[in-house]
C-alpha distance (Angstrom), angle and dihedral (degrees) to the residues before:
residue distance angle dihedral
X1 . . .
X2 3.77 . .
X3 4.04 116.6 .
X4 4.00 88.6 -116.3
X5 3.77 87.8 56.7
X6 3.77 98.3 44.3
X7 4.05 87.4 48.8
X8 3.70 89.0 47.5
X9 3.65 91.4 50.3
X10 3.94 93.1 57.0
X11 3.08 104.0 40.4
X12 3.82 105.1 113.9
X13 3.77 95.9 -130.2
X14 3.43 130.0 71.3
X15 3.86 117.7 -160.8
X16 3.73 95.6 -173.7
X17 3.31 103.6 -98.0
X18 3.80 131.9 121.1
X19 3.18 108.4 -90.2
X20 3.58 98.0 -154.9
X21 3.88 90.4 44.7
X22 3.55 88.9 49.0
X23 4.29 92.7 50.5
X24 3.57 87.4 45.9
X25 3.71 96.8 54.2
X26 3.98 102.4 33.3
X27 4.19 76.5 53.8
X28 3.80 92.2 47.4
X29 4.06 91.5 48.7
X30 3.49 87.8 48.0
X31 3.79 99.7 52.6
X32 3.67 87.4 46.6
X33 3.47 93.9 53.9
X34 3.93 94.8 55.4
X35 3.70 92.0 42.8
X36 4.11 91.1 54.8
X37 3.91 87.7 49.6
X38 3.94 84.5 58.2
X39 2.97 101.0 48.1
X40 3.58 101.5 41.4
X41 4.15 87.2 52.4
X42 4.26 82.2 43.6
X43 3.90 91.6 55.8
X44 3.47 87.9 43.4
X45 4.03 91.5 58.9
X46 3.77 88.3 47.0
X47 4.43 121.8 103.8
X48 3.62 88.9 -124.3
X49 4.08 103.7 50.2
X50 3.74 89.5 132.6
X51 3.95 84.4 67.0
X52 3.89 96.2 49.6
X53 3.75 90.7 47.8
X54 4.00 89.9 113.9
X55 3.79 88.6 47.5
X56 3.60 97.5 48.0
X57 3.78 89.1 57.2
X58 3.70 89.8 47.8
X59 3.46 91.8 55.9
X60 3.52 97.7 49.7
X61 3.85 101.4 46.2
X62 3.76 80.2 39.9
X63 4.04 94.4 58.8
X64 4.02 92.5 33.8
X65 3.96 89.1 56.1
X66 3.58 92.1 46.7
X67 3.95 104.0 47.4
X68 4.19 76.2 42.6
X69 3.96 92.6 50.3
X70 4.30 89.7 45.7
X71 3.67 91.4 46.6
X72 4.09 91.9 58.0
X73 3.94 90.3 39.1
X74 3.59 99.7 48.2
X75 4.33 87.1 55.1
X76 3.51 109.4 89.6
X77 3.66 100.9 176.7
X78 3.80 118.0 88.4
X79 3.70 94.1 -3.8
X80 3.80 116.2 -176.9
X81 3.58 104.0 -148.1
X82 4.32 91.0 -162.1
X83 4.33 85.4 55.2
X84 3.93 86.6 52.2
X85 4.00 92.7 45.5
X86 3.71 82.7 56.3
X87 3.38 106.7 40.5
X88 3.84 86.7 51.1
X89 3.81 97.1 56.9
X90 3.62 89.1 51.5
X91 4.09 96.3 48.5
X92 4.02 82.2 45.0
X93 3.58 89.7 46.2
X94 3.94 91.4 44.0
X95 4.18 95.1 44.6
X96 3.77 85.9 48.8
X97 3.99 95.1 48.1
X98 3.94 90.7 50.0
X99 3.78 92.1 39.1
X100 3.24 86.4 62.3
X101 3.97 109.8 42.9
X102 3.95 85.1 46.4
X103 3.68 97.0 56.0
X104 3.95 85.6 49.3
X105 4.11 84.5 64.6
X106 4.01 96.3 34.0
X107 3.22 93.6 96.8
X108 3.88 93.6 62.9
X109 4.16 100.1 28.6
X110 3.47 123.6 42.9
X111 3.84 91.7 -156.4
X112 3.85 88.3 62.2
X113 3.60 83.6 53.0
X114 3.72 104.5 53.5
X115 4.11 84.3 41.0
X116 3.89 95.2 59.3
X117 4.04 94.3 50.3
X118 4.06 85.9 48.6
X119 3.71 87.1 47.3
X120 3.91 89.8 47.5
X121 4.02 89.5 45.1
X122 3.92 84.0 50.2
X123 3.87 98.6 45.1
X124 4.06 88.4 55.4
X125 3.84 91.6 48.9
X126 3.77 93.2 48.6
X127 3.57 84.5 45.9
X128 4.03 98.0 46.2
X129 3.78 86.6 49.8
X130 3.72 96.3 45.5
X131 3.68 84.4 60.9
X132 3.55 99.7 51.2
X133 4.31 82.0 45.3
X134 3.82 82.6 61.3
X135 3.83 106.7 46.0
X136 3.82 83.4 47.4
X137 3.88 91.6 51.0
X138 3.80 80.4 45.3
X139 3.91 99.3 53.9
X140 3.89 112.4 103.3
X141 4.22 103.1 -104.1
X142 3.77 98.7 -95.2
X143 3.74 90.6 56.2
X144 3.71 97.3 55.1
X145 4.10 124.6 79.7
X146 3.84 98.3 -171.0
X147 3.43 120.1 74.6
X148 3.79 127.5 -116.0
């Protein structure tokens, strides 16, 4: 059991949500985040930084939406389930953005590669969670335990 799950699981609120989906993801987001930083400060080290300007800006938007995104997930109490709808869509939005731009540049860095299949494994977690957010928002008033 991973230490974001075993918090999750004591925590003495429940907001609904998976917990296991939610470890999973707020995980996910987090490895993403640190693997942006890298390979934003790895494209930075490279001859041809002025060509990876795009991507370096990807990747740190990418990993400051993501640490942003865990951050909001990983509070229980008085969660908004509307703010984490949005901050989801942005985080997917971000993950797919950088995904992107860093597969452009896989073919010559390795770092950019292993950062667009951690932005892809991010993007479906933000997107998994999203949809959870949504059924939740969904579920008739009495059924939901976070507040709106």
């Amino acid at each position: 059991m991973s230490t974001t799950t075993a918090m999750l699981i004591h925590h003495p609120i429940d907001i609904g949500l998976d917990t296991e989906l939610l470890a999973e993801g707020i995980d996910a987001l987090l490895e993403c985040a640190q693997t942006c930083t890298a390979c934003a400060d790895a494209c930075l080290a490279e001859g041809t930084v002025a060509e990876l300007r795009r991507c370096i800006r990807a990747n740190q938007d990418c990993a400051d939406i993501c640490v942003a995104t865990a951050r909001v997930l990983s509070r229980r109490t008085g969660s908004v389930v509307a703010i984490l709808a949005s901050l989801l869509q942005a985080c997917s939005q971000a993950c797919r953005t950088c995904g992107e731009e860093c597969a452009a540049h896989a073919g010559m860095h390795e770092h950019c590669a292993i950062c667009a299949a951690a932005c892809r494994r991010a993007e479906g977690a933000a997107d998994d969670l999203l949809g959870a957010v949504t059924q939740l928002m969904a579920a008739p008033p009495a059924q939901r335990t976070a507040s709106r």
